[in-house]
N, C-alpha and C positions, 0 to 999 in steps of 0.2 A: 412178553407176548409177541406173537410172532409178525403181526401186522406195525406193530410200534418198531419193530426193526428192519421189516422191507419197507417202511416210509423213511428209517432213518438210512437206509441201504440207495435210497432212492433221489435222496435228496443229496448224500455225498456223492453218487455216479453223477448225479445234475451238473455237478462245480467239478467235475476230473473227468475231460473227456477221456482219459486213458482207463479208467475204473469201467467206464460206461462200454467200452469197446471189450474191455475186458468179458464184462458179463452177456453182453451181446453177443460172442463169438463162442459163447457157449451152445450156440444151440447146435452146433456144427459139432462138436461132442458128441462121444459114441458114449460117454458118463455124463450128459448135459447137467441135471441135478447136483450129481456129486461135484462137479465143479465147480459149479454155480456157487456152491456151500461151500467150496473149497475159498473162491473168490472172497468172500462175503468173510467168513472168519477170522481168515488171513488180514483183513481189514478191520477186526475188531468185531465186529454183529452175529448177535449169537443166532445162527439161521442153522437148522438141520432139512434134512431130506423129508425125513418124516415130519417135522413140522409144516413144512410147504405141501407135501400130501393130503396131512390131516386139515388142514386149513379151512378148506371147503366142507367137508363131512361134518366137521365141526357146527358149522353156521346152518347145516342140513336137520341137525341132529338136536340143537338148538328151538329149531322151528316149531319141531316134532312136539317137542315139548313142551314148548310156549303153551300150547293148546289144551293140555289134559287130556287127548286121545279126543278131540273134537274132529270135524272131518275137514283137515285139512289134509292133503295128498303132499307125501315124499318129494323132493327138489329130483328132478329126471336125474340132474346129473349137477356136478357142484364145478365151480371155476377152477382151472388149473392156477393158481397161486405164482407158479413159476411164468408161467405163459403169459400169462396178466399183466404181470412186473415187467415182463420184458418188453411186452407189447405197448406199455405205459411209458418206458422209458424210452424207446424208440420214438416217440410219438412229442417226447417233449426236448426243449432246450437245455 
């Protein structure tokens, strides 16, 4: 699942500042994403593009149907996955 491996993505950049700068300097990337996934595999975790995409849509999609078509309203718009991750781990030790 794809959340159990950007926590385990998350917690190895924690303990390797060189992992962490790695993926950080991805956003300077004209392939940000594919890099990112490039980074992340290359180090074992199974992370795709499309899974960091779908991520969000998924939890949207989720919602939808908790409800049985009760009036609950569509998420505007869902977390970027990648942006989050990155934003998390700039933010931590």
């Amino acid at each position: 699942m794809i959340e159990h491996e950007l926590n385990r993505l998350l917690q190895a950049a924690k303990a390797d500042p060189e992992l962490k700068q790695q993926l950080i300097s991805t956003r300077g990337s004209d392939n940000a994403v594919d890099d990112f996934c490039a980074i992340a595999q290359k180090c074992g975790f199974n992370i795709t593009a499309g899974e960091l995409f779908t991520s969000g849509m998924t939890e949207s999609d989720a919602k939808l149907r908790s409800v049985n078509g009760g009036g609950v309203n569509a998420i505007d718009g869902w977390d970027d996955a990648y942006e989050q991750f990155l934003t998390t781990l700039e933010w931590t030790t």
